[in-house]
Short mmCIF file of the C-alpha atoms (twelve columns), coordinates in Angstrom:
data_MODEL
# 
_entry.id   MODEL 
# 
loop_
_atom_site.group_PDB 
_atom_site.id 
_atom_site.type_symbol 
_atom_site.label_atom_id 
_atom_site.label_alt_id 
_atom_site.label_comp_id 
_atom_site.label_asym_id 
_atom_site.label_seq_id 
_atom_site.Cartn_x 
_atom_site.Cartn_y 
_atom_site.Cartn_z 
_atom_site.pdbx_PDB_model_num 
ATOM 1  C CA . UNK A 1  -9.767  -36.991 32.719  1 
ATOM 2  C CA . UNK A 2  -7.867  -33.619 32.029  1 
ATOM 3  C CA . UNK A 3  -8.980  -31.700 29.445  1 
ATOM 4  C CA . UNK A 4  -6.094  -30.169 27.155  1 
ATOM 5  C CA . UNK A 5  -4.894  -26.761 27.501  1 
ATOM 6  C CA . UNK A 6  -5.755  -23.708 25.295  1 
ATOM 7  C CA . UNK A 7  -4.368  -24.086 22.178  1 
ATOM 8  C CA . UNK A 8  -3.160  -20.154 20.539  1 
ATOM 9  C CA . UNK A 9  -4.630  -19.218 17.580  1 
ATOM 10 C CA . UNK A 10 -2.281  -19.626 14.999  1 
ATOM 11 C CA . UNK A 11 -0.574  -17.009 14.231  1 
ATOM 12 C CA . UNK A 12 -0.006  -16.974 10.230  1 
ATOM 13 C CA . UNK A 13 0.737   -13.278 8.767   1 
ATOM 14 C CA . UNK A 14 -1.891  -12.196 6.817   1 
ATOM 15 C CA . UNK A 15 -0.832  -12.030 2.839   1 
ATOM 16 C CA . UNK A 16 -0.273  -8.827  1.089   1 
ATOM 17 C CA . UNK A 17 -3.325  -8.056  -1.210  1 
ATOM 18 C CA . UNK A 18 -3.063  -8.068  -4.944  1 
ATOM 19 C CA . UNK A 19 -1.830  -5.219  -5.999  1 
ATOM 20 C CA . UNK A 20 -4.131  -2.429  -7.487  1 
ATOM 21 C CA . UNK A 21 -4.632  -2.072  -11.738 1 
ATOM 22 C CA . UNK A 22 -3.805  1.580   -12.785 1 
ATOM 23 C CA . UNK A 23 -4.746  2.208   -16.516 1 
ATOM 24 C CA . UNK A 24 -2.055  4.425   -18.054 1 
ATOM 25 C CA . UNK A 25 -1.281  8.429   -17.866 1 
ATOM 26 C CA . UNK A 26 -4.086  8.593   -14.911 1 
ATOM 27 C CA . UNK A 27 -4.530  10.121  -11.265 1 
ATOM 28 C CA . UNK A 28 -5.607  8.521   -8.583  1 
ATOM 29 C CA . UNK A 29 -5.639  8.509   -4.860  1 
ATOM 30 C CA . UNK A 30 -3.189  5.488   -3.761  1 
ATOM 31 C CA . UNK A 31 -3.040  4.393   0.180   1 
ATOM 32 C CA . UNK A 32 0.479   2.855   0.444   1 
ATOM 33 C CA . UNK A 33 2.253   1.050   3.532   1 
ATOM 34 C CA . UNK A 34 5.695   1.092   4.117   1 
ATOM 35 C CA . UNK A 35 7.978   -2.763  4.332   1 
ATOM 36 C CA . UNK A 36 10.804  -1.519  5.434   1 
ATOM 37 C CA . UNK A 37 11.726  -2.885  8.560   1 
ATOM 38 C CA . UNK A 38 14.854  -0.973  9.643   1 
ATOM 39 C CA . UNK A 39 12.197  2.459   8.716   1 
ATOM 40 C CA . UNK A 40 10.632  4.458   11.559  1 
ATOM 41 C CA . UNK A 41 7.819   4.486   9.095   1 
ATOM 42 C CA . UNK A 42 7.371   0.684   9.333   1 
ATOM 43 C CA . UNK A 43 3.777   -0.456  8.833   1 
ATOM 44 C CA . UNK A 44 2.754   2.943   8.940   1 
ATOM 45 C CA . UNK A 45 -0.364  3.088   6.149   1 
ATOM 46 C CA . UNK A 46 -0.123  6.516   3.853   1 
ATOM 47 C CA . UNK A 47 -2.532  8.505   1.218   1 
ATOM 48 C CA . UNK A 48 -1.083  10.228  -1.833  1 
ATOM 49 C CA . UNK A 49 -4.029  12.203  -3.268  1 
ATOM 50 C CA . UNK A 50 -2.986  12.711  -6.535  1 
ATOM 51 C CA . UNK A 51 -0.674  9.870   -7.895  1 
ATOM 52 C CA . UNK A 52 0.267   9.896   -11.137 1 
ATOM 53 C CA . UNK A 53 0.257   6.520   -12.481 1 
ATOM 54 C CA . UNK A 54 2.783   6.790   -15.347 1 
ATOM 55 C CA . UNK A 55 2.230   3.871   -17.854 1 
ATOM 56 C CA . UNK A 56 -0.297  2.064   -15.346 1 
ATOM 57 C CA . UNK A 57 2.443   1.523   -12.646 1 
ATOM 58 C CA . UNK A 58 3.146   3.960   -10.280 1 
ATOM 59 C CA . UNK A 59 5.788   3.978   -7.948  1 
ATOM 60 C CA . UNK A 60 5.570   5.430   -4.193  1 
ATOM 61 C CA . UNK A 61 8.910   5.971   -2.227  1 
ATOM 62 C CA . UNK A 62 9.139   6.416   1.546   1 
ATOM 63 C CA . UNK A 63 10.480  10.184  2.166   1 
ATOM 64 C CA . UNK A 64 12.558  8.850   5.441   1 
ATOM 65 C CA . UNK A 65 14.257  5.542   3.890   1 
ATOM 66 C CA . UNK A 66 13.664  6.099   -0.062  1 
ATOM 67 C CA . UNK A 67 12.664  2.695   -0.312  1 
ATOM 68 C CA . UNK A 68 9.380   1.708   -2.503  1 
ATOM 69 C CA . UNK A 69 6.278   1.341   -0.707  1 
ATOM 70 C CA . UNK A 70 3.555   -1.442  -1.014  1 
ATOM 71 C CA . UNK A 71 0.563   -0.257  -2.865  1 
ATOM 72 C CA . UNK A 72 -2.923  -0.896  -1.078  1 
ATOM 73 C CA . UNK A 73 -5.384  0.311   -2.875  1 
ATOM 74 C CA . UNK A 74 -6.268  2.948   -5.876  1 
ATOM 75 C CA . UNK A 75 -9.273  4.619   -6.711  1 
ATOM 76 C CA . UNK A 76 -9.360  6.668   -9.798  1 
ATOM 77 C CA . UNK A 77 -9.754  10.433  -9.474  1 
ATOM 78 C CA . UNK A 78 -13.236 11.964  -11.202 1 
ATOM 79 C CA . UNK A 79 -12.951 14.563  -12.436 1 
ATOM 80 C CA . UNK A 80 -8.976  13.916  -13.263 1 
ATOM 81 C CA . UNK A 81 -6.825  17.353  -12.198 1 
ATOM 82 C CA . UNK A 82 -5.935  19.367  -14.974 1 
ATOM 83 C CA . UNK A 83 -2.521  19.908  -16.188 1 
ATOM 84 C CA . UNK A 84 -1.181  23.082  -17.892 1 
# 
């Protein structure tokens, strides 16, 4: 009797997370990973310490393609920066 070979692990990308909830006119520090295939910053995981988070959604762009980024995670900033 032969026993069967190895079977791989399937393979199965991992989803993207939900996205983060940003209340309005806040700052927070955002982690961010770029999609963009054709980008030499492809998969490469970023923090933006502050992000402003407009009317709750804020928007991250890639400074080598200009394409938006996926947002990871948020975490609100305490005490929020002031602004003059």
């Amino acid at each position: 009797m032969s026993t069967p070979p190895d079977q791989p692990e399937p393979t199965d990308p991992q989803p993207e997370p939900d996205p983060p909830v940003f209340e309005p006119a806040l700052y927070y520090r955002v982690t961010a990973r770029d999609v963009t295939p054709a980008c030499v910053n492809f998969e490469k995981v970023f923090v933006i310490d502050p992000c402003y988070s407009n009317g709750g959604h804020p928007r991250v762009g890639c400074g080598m393609c200009g394409k938006d980024m996926v947002l990871l995670s948020g975490q609100l900033l305490d005490p929020q920066p002031e602004v003059s």
